[in-house]
PLY file of the C-alpha trace (Angstrom):
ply
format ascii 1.0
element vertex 277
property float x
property float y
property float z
element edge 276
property int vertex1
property int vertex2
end_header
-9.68 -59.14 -67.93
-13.62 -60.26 -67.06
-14.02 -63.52 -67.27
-16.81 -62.91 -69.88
-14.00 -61.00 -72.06
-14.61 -63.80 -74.94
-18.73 -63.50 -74.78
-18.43 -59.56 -75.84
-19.10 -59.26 -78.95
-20.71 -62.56 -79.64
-23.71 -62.08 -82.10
-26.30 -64.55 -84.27
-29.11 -64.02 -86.74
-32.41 -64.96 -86.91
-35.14 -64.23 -89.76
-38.98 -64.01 -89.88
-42.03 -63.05 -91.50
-44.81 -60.34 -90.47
-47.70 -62.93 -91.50
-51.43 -61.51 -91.37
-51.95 -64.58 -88.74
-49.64 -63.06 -86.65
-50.80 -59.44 -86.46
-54.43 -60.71 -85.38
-53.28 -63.28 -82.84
-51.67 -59.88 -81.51
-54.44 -57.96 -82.10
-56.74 -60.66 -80.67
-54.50 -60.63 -77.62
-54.43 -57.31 -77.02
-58.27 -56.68 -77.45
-57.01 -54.41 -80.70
-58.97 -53.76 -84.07
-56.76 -55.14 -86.96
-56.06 -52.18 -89.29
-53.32 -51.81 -91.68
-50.67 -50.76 -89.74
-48.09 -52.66 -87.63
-48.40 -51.64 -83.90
-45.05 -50.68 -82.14
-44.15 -53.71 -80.01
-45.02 -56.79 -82.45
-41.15 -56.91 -83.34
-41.53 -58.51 -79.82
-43.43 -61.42 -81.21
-40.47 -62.06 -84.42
-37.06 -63.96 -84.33
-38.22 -65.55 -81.05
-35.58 -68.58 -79.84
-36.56 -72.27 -80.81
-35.53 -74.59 -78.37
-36.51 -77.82 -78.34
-38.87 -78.39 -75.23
-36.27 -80.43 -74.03
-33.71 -78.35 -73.66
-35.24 -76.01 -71.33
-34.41 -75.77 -67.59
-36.75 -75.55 -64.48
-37.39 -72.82 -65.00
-38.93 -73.22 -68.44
-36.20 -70.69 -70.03
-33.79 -72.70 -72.75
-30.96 -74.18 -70.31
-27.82 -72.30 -69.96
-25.41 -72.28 -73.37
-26.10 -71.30 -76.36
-26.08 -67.30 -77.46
-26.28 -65.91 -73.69
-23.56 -66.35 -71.52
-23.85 -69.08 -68.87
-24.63 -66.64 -65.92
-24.48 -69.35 -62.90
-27.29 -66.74 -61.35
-30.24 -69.10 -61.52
-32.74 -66.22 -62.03
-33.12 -63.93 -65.19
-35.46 -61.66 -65.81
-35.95 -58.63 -68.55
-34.68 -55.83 -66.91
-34.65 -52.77 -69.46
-35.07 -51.67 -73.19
-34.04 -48.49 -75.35
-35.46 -48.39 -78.65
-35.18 -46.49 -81.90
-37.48 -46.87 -84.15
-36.74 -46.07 -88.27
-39.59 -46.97 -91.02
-42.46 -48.96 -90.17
-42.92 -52.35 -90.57
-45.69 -53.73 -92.69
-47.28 -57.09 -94.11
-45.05 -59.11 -95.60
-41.72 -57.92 -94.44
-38.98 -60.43 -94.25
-37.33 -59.25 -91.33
-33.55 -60.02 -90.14
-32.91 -59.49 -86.83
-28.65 -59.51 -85.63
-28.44 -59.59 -81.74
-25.01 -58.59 -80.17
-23.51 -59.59 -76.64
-22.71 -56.01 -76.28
-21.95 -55.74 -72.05
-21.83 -57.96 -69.06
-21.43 -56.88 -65.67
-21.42 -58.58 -62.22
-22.09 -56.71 -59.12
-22.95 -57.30 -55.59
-26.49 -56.01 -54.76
-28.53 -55.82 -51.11
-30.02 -59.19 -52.56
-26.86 -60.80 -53.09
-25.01 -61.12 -56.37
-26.52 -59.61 -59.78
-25.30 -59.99 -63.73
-26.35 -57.78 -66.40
-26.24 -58.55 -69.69
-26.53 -56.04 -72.31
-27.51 -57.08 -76.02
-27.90 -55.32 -79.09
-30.70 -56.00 -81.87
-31.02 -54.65 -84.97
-33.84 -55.68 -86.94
-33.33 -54.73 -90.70
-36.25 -55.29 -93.67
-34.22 -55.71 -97.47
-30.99 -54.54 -95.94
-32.54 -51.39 -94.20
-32.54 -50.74 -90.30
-36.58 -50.99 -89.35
-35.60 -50.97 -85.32
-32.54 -50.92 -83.01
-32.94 -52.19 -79.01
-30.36 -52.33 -76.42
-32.02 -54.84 -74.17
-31.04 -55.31 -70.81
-31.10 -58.62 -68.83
-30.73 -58.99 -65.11
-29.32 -61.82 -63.25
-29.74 -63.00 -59.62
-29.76 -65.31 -57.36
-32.43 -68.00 -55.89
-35.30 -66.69 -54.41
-35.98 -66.85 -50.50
-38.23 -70.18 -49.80
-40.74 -67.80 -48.33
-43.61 -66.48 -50.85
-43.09 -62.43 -51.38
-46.36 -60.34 -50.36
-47.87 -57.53 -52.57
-45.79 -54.16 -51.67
-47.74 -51.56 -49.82
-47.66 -48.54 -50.86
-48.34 -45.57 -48.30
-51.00 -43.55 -50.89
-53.17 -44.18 -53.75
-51.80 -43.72 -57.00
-52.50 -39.80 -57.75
-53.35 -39.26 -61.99
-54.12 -35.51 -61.65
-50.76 -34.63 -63.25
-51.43 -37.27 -66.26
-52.48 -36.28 -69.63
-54.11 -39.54 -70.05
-54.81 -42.74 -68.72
-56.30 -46.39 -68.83
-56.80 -48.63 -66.46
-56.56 -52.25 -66.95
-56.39 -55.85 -65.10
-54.06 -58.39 -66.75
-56.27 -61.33 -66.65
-53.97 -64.97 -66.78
-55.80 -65.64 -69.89
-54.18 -62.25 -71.36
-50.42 -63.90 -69.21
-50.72 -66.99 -71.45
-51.61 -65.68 -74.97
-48.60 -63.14 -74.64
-46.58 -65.96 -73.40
-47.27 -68.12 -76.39
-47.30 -65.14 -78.74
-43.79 -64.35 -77.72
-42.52 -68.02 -77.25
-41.61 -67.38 -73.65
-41.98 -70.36 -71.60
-40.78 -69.04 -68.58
-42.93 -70.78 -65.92
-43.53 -67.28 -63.95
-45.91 -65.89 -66.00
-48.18 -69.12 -66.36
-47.59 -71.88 -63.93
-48.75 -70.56 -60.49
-47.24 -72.66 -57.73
-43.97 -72.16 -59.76
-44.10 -68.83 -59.49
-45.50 -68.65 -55.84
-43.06 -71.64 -54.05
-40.13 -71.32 -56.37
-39.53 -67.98 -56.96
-41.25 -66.53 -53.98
-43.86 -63.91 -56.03
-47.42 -63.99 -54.39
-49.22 -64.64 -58.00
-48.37 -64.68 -61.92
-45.70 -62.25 -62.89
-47.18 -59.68 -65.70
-43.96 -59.78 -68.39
-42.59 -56.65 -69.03
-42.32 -56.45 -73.29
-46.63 -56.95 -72.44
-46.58 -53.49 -70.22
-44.47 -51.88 -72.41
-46.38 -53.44 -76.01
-50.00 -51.75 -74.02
-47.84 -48.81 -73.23
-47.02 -48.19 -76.82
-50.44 -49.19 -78.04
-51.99 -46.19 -75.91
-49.42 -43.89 -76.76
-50.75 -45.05 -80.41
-54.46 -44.11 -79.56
-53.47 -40.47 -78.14
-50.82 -39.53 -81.11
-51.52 -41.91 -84.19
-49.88 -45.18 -85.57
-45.85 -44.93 -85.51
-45.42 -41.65 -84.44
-42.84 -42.80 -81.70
-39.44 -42.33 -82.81
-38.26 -43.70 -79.88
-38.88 -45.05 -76.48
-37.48 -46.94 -73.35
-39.07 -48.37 -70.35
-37.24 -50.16 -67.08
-39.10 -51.93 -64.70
-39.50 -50.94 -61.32
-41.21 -53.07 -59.41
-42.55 -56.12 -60.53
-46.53 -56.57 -61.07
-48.77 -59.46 -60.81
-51.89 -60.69 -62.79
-55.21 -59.66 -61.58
-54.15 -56.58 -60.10
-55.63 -53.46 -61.07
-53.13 -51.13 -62.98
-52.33 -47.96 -64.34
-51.37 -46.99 -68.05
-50.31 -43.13 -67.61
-48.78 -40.56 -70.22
-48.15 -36.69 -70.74
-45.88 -34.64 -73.21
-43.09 -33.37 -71.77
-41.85 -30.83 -74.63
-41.26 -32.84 -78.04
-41.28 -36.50 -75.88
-43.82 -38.01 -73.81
-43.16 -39.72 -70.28
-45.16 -42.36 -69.63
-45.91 -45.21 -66.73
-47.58 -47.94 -65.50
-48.85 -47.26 -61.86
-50.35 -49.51 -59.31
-53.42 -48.65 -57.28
-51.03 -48.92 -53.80
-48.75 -45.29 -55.30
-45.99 -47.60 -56.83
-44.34 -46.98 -60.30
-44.01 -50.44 -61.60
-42.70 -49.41 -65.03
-41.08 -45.84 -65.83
-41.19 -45.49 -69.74
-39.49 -42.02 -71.87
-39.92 -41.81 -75.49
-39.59 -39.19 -78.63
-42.76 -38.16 -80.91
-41.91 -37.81 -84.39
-42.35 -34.18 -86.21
0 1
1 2
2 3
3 4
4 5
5 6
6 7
7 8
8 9
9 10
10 11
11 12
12 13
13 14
14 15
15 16
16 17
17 18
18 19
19 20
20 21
21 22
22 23
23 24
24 25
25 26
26 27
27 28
28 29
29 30
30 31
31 32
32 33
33 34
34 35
35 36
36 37
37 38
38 39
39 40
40 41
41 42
42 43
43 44
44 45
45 46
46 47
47 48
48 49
49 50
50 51
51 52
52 53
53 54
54 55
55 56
56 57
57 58
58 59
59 60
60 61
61 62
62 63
63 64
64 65
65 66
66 67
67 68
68 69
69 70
70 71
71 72
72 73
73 74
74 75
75 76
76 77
77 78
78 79
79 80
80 81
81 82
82 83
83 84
84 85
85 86
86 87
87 88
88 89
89 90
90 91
91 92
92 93
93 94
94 95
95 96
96 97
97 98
98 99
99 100
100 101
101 102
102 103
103 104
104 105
105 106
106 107
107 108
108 109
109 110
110 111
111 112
112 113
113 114
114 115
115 116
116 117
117 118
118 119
119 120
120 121
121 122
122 123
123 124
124 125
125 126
126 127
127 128
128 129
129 130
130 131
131 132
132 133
133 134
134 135
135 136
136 137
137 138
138 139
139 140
140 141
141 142
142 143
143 144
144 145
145 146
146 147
147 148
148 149
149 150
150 151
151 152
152 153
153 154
154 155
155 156
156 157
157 158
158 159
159 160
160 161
161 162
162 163
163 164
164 165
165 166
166 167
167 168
168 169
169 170
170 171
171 172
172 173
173 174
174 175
175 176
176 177
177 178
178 179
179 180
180 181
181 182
182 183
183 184
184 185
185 186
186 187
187 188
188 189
189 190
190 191
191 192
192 193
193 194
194 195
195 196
196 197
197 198
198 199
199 200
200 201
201 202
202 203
203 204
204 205
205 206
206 207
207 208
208 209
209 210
210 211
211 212
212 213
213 214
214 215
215 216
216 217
217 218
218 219
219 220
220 221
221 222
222 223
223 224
224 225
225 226
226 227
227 228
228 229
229 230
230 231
231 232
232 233
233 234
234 235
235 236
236 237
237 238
238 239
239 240
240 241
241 242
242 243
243 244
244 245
245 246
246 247
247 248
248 249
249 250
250 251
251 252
252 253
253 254
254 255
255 256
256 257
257 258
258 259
259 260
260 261
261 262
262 263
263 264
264 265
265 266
266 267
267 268
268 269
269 270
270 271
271 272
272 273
273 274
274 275
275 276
């Protein structure tokens, strides 16, 4: 039996409200016009965790305990999500939100050792299922002392096979709003030497919910508000603020593929997803 045999299954249940504050700090964030509808991707921003300041670790994330398992992998990061998406969410809602331990997994990786952590959410509205995630949280092990360089890629990103596209710089400014927006104090994303000594990146780490939120939000622009019925993204590769990127998308029969490309050729974020009839 895994040792994490008693964690499976574990669930809690948080609650919030979809406040018109809270859809223009997201819109504001995001450069967006407010309209009336709910983009896909502010369920990001509800149900967030509220520990106290001091209970977090080093590394800014809540210390180990509580509703995740106590991985002793010092480094966690948001690997993957899948998401289905029912009726929209609107103004007002009072949402509910259950999250399930659903899957953990320890393997042994080129890098050393690896945990992933699968969790379900379901986030309902008056008893009725709005969205369902599998989220998927990776697990490793202490970065090398040395900082990481930018990876090189060996050709220029090529967009001629791309329906659309928008290219975009994630500014730190744009890091830290999305940071506080999502209550993610993980130091990566806004405390530079952190990022650089500690964990060995050469700048601020862009978080992944932001490149998949802008993904959605341009998949918006092209097809309409809440046409996605569903979609998942995994990171690839990581990306880091100031660096020119790619948002990328084409049908592909009744779904779209989408991406977000780097100007070296790399794929730092493969996304699928399902267009509603």
């Amino acid at each position: 039996m895994s040792a994490w045999a008693d964690w499976i299954g574990k669930s809690e249940t948080r609650s919030d409200v979809i406040t018109p504050g809270l859809l223009e700090r997201f819109c504001a964030t995001l450069d967006m016009p407010v309209t009336g509808d709910i983009p896909q991707g502010l369920h990001w921003c509800l149900g967030l965790p509220d520990a106290a300041t001091a209970d977090l670790g080093a590394d800014g994330h809540p210390a180990r305990g509580g509703f995740l398992p106590p991985i002793p992998l010092p480094r966690r990061m948001w690997a993957s999500s899948n998401l289905s998406f029912g009726h929209p969410l609107q103004i007002g809602d009072a949402i509910s939100r259950i999250s399930t331990i659903a899957s953990i997994e320890e393997k042994a990786g080129k890098s050393g050792d690896l945990a992933f952590v699968g969790i379900d959410h379901e986030t309902s509205v008056a008893g009725r299922l709005a969205i369902r995630e599998r989220q998927n949280i990776v697990y490793r092990e202490p970065a090398a002392t040395a900082a990481a360089t930018r990876p090189d890629g060996t050709e220029t990103a090529d967009l001629s096979e791309w329906d659309w596209q928008r290219r975009f710089k994630p500014s730190e400014p744009l890091l830290f709003r999305y940071s506080a927006l999502t209550f993610n104090s993980h130091r990566i994303h806004y405390d530079r030497p952190y990022a650089v000594q500690e964990e060995g990146y050469p700048e601020l780490v862009v978080q992944g919910p932001l490149m998949a939120t802008l993904l959605l939000n341009r998949a918006a622009g092209e097809l309409g508000a809440d046409r996605l019925s569903s979609f998942s993204f995994r990171g690839q590769a990581p990306a880091f603020a100031d660096d020119a990127l790619t948002l990328v998308g084409r049908r592909n029969g009744e779904g779209m593929e989408m991406a977000v490309l780097s100007d070296r050729g790399n794929k730092i974020m493969a996304a699928q997803a399902t267009v509603r009839d």
